[in-house]
Every structure is written in structure tokens, then in C-alpha cells.
N, C-alpha and C positions, 0 to 999 in steps of 0.2 A: 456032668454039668459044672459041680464044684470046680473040678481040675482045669476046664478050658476057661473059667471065672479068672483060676489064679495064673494060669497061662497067660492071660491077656493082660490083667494086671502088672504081672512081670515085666510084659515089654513094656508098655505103657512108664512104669518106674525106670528101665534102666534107656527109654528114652526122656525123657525128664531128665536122668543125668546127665545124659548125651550132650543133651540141651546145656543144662549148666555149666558142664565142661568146657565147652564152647565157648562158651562165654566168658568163660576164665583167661581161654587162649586168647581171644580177642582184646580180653583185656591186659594182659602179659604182653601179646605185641606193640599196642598202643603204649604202654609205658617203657616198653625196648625201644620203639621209633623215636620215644620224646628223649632216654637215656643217650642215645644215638647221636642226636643235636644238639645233646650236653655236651656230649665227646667232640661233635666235631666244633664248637663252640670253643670249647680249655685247648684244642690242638690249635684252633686260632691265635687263642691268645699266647700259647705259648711258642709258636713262632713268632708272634710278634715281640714277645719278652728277647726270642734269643737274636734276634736283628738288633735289639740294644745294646747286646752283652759287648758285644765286641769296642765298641763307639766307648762303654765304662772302660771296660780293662785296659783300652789306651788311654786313657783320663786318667788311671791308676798308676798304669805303669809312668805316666809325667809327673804324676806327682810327687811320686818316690825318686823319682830324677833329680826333682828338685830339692826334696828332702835331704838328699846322700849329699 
């Protein structure tokens, strides 16, 4: 009787971790998907940064044009 008590128990615990665990994952995804639209967010922005660069470095190289 004892033994099938702590047998039951047992699952019962390492389903409750199961549980938790789970839940861990779910929450690790949810903060990957939000990580995710961070990233694709800064690769936004920094395609738009480098559609600038170009437009500067000819600014640049006039102004030294003019400077020489």
C-alpha cells in the first residue's frame, strides 16, 4: 500500500514538472518571437542606415575636393 502511495506520488511530482517545464518553454518561445522582431527591426534599421552611407561618402569625398 505504502509503495503504490509513493508510486503515485512520484508521477503526480514529475508531472507537475512536466507542467512547469512547459511552461518555461512557452515562455522562452514568447521571449525568442519578441527577440526575433527585435532582430528584424535593427536589420530594418540598418538597411536603412546603409542606403545613407553611400549619399554621405559622396558628400565626403566633395568636400575634400574642395578642400585639396
Amino acid at each position: 500500500m505504502h509503495q503504490e502511495y509513493q508510486a503515485r506520488r512520484g508521477n503526480t511530482d514529475q508531472a507537475g514538472h512536466g507542467t512547469c517545464k512547459a511552461r518555461q518553454g512557452i515562455d522562452q518561445a514568447r521571449q525568442g518571437t519578441s527577440q526575433a522582431r527585435q532582430g528584424i527591426d535593427q536589420a530594418r534599421h540598418g538597411m536603412g542606415q546603409a542606403r545613407h552611407i553611400p549619399s554621405k561618402t559622396g558628400h565626403d569625398s566633395g568636400e575634400a575636393w574642395h578642400g585639396a
